[in-house]
C-alpha positions in Angstrom: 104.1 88.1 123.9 106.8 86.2 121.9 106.4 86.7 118.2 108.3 84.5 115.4 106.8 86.7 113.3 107.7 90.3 112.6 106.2 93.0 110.8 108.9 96.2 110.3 107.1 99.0 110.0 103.6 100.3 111.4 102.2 101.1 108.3 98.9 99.5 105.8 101.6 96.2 104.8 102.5 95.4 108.3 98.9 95.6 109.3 98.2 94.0 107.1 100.5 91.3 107.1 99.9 90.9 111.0 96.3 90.3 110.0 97.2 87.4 107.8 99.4 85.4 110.6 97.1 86.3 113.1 93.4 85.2 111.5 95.4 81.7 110.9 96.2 81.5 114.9 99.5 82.6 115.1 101.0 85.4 117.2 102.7 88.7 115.3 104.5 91.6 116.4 104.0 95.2 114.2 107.7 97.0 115.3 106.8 101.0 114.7 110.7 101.7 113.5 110.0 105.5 113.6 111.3 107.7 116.9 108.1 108.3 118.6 107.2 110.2 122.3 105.0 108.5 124.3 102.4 110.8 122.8 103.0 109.8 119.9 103.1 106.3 120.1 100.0 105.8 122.3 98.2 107.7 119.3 99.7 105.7 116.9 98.9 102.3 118.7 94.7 103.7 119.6 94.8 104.3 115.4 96.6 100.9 114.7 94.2 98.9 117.0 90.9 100.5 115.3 91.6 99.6 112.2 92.6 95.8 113.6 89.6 95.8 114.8 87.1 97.1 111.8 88.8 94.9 109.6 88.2 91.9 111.7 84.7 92.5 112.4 84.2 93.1 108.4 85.2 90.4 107.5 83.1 88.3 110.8 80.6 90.5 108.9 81.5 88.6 105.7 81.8 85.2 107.8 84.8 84.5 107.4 84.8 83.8 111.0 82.6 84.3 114.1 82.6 87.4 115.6 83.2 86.1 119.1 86.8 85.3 117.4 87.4 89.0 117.0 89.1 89.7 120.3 91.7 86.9 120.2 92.6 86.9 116.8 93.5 90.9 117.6 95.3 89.6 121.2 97.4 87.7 118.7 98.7 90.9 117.8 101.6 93.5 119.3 102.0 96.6 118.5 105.7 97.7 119.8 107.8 100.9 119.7 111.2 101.5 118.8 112.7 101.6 121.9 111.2 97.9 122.4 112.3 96.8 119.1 115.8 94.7 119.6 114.1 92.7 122.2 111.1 91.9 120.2 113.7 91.2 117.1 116.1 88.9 119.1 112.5 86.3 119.2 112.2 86.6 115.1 112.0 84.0 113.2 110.7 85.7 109.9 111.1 89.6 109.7 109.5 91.4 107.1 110.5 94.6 106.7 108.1 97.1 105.2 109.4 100.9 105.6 108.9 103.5 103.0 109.8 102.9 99.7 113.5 105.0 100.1 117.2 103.2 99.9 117.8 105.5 103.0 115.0 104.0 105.0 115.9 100.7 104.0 119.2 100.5 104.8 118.5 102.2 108.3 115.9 99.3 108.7 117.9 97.0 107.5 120.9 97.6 109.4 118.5 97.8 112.8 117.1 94.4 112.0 120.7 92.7 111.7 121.7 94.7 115.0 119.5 92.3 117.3 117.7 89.7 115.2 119.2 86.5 115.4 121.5 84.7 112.7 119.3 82.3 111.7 116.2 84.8 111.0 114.8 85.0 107.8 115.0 88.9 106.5 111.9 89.3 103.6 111.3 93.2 102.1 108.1 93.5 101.1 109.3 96.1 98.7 107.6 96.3 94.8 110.0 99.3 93.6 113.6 97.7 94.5 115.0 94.7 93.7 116.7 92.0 96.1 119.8 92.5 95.1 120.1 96.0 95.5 119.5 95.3 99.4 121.1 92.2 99.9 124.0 94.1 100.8 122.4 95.8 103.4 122.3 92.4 105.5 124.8 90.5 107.7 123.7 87.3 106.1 122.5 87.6 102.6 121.8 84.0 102.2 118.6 84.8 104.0 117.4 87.2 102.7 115.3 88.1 99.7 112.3 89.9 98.7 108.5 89.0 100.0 105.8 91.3 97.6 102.4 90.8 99.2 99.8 92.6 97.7 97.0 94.7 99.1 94.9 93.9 101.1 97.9 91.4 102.7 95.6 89.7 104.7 92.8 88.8 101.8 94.9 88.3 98.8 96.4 85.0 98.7 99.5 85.9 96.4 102.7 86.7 97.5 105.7 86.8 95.4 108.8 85.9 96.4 112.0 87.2 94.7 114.9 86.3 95.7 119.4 87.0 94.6 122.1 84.9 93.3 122.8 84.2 97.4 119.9 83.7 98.6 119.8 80.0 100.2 117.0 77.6 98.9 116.7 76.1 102.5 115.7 80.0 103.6 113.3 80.3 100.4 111.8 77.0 101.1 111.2 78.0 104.6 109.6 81.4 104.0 107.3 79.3 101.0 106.3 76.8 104.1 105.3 79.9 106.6 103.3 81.3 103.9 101.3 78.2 102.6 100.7 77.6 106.4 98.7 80.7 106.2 96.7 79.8 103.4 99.0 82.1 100.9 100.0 80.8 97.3 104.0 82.1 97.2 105.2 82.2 93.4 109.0 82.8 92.9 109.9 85.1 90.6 113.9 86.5 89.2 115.3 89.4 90.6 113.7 91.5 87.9 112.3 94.9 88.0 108.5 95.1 88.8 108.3 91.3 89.4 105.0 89.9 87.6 102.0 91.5 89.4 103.0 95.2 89.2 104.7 94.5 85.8 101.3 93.1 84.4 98.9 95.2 85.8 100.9 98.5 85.2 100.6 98.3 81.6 96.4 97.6 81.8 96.3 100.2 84.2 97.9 102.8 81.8 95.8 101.5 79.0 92.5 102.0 80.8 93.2 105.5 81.6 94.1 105.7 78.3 91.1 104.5 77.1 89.3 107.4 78.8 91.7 109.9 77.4 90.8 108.7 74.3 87.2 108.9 75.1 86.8 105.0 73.7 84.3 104.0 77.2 82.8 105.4 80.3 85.6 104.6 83.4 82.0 102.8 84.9 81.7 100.9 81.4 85.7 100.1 80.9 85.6 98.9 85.2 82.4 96.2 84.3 84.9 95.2 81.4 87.5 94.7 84.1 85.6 93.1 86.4 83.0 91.0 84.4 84.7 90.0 81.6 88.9 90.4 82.0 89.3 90.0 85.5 86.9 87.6 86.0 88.8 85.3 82.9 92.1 85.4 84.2 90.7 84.4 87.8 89.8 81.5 85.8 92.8 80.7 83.7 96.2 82.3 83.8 97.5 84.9 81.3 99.5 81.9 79.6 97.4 79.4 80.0 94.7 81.6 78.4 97.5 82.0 75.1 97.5 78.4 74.7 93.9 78.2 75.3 92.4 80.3 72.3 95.6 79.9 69.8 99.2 82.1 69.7 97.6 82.6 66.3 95.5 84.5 67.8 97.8 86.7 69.8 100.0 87.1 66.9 97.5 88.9 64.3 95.9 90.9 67.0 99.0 92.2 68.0 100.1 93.0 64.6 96.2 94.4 64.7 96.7 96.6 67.3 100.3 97.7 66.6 99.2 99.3 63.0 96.1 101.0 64.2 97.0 102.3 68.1 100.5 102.3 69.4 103.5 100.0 67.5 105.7 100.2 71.0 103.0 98.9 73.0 101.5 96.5 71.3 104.6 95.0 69.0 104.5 91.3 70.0 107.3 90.0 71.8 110.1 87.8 69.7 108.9 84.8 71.8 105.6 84.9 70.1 106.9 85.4 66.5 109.0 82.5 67.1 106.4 80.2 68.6 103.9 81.2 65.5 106.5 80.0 63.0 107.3 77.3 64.8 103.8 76.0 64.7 103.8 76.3 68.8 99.9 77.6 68.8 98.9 75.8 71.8 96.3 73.4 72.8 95.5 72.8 68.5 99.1 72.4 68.2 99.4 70.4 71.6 102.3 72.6 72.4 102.7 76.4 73.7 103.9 77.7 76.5 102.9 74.8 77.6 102.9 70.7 76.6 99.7 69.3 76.0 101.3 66.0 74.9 99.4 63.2 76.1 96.3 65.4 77.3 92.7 64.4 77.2 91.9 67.9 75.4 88.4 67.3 76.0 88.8 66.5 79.7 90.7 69.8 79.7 88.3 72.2 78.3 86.1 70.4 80.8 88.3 71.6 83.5 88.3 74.8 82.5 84.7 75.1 82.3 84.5 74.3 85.6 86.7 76.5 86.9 84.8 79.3 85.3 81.3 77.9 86.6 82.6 77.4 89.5 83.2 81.5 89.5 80.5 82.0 88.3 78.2 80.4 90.5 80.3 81.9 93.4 79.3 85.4 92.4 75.4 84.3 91.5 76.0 85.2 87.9 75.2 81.8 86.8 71.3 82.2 86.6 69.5 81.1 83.5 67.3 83.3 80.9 64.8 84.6 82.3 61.3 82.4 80.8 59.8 86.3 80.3 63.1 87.3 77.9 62.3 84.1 76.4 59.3 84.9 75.7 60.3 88.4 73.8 63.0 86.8 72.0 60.2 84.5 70.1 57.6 87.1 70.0 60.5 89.6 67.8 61.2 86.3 65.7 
C-alpha cells in the first residue's frame, strides 16, 4: 500500500495519528524507526494491530461508525519496519515524525527521513518539549518543516497545534492546515514558543490541583467534578479569552490581586497586559473592547450565542433536565 501519509515512530502518537487519517478514508503508513529482528517486529506489529483494533471497535461501540467498517478502516493502515522504511518514505507526502522526546533521537529520525523522502514532503514533529527551531536544522529543506502537537488521544481530539520557524514556507503550513481540516481536525498556529498553548495552560492547573490536595483544600474526586462539571465544561463553551471579556477584566484584575495576597504572589500576579487593559478601561463586552472588539455587536444576540453554546453542551451530556416536581415540592414545604 502507497501512503501519503506517514507516521515516524510506532509508538501511542503514530497510532494514534494513523487512526485519525484512517477513520476519515485515507491510507497511512506507522514506520517502526527502531532496529528490530524479525522476532521482534512480528511482536511488535501482533501488539500494534490489537490495539487498532480495540480502539476501533470502541468507538463502533460509541457509534461513531458501524462496526462492519472496522476491518477496512484498519486495512487502511501499514505497519512497516526499518528495513522497509526508505521505500515507504520516498511515497510521503506528510511525515510526522514522533520518536522519543531526545535531540539524539530526533536528529537520527530526522536525518533518516531527509535520506529518502522526497523534496517536496512536508516534515511535521509532533514534539511538545522542543521547539521548531531547535530542529529545523536537522532538515535538508527547512522551509517545510515545522512542528505538528496533536494531543492525546490523536485520533479523538480535534486540536492540533501547529508551530512553525522564521523559514518555514506559508505554502507548506497552509498545506499541512488543509490535510488536517480534511480530517475533521481544528489546526491553530501558534510562535515558536516553549510549551505552545495547550501544555502551557494546562500545566499550570494541573500543578494547582495537585496542590490543592497538598493543601488539603478538596477531595481529588471533589476538585475532578470541579474540573469536569464546572471548569472544563466552561471553557468547552467559551475560550479562556473570550471568557475575560465575557465576565469583565475587572474581574480578573481584583481576583488576581485576591489571590496573589492570600496564596502565592509568583503565581497568581496578573500579567502587565491586564494592568494595562484595566487602566485603559479595556474590560470587555461592558467596555465593548478587550481582547477582543465588540464594536458594532448585538451584545444581546451575543450572550444569546453563548447560551447556546453552553445548552447545547449541556443537552449533549443529558445535564440539561429540569427540577425535579418532588424537589419542588420540598423546597415549598421548608418555605
Amino acid at each position: 500500500m502507497a501512503a501519503s501519509i506517514i507516521a515516524i515512530g510506532a509508538g501511542r502518537m503514530g497510532r494514534g495519528i494513523a487512526l485519525a487519517y484512517a477513520i476519515r478514508g485515507q491510507s497511512v503508513a506507522v514506520v517502526d524507526f527502531k532496529p528490530r529482528d524479525a522476532g521482534q517486529f512480528q511482536a511488535l506489529s501482533e501488539e500494534i494491530d490489537q490495539e487498532l483494533i480495540t480502539a476501533l471497535q470502541q468507538l463502533a461501540d460509541l457509534e461513531l461508525f458501524s462496526a462492519d467498517q472496522v476491518a477496512s478502516i484498519r486495512r487502511r493502515i501499514d505497519i512497516v519496519d526499518l528495513a522497509h522504511a526508505g521505500d515507504v518514505l520516498k511515497t510521503a507526502g506528510i511525515i510526522y515524525e514522533g520518536v522519543p522526546e531526545t535531540l539524539e533521537a530526533k536528529r537520527d529520525a530526522l536525518k533518516r527521513i531527509c535520506e529518502s523522502a522526497p523534496d517536496t514532503a512536508i516534515i511535521a514533529s509532533t514534539t511538545s518539549t522542543m521547539l521548531a527551531s531547535e530542529l529545523a536544522g536537522m532538515v535538508t529543506h527547512p522551509r517545510r518543516f515545522m512542528n505538528a502537537h496533536w494531543l492525546n488521544p490523536a485520533y479523538v481530539i480535534p486540536l492540533v497545534e501547529i508551530s512553525a520557524h522564521d523559514q518555514t514556507s506559508s505554502e507548506a503550513l497552509d498545506a499541512l492546515k488543509e490535510s488536517l481540516t480534511g480530517i475533521g481536525k481544528v489546526p491553530v498556529q501558534c510562535a515558536c514558543s516553549p510549551g505552545f498553548i495547550v501544555p502551557r495552560l494546562q500545566t499550570l492547573i494541573m500543578n494547582e490541583a495537585a496542590r490543592m490536595v497538598e493543601e488539603g483544600v478538596a477531595t481529588v474526586e471533589e476538585i475532578d467534578r470541579a474540573t469536569r462539571y464546572g471548569l472544563g465544561f466552561r471553557f468547552a463553551s467559551i475560550g479562556v479569552l473570550e471568557f475575560i471579556d465575557y465576565g469583565g477584566n475587572d474581574i480578573l484584575y481584583h481576583a488576581s490581586h485576591y489571590l496573589s495576597d492570600n496564596l502565592d504572589a509568583s503565581r497568581y500576579a496578573a500579567p502587565d497586559i491586564i494592568k494595562r487593559y484595566m487602566h485603559e478601561g479595556k474590560i470587555g463586552l461592558r467596555s465593548a473592547n478587550g481582547f477582543l472588539s465588540y464594536e458594532g455587536v448585538d451584545l444581546n444576540a451575543y450572550r444569546r450565542d453563548v447560551l447556546a453554546r453552553t445548552l447545547g453542551m449541556l443537552r449533549h451530556f443529558g445535564l440539561d433536565q429540569s427540577i425535579p416536581s418532588t424537589t419542588v415540592k420540598e423546597i415549598s414545604d421548608e418555605n
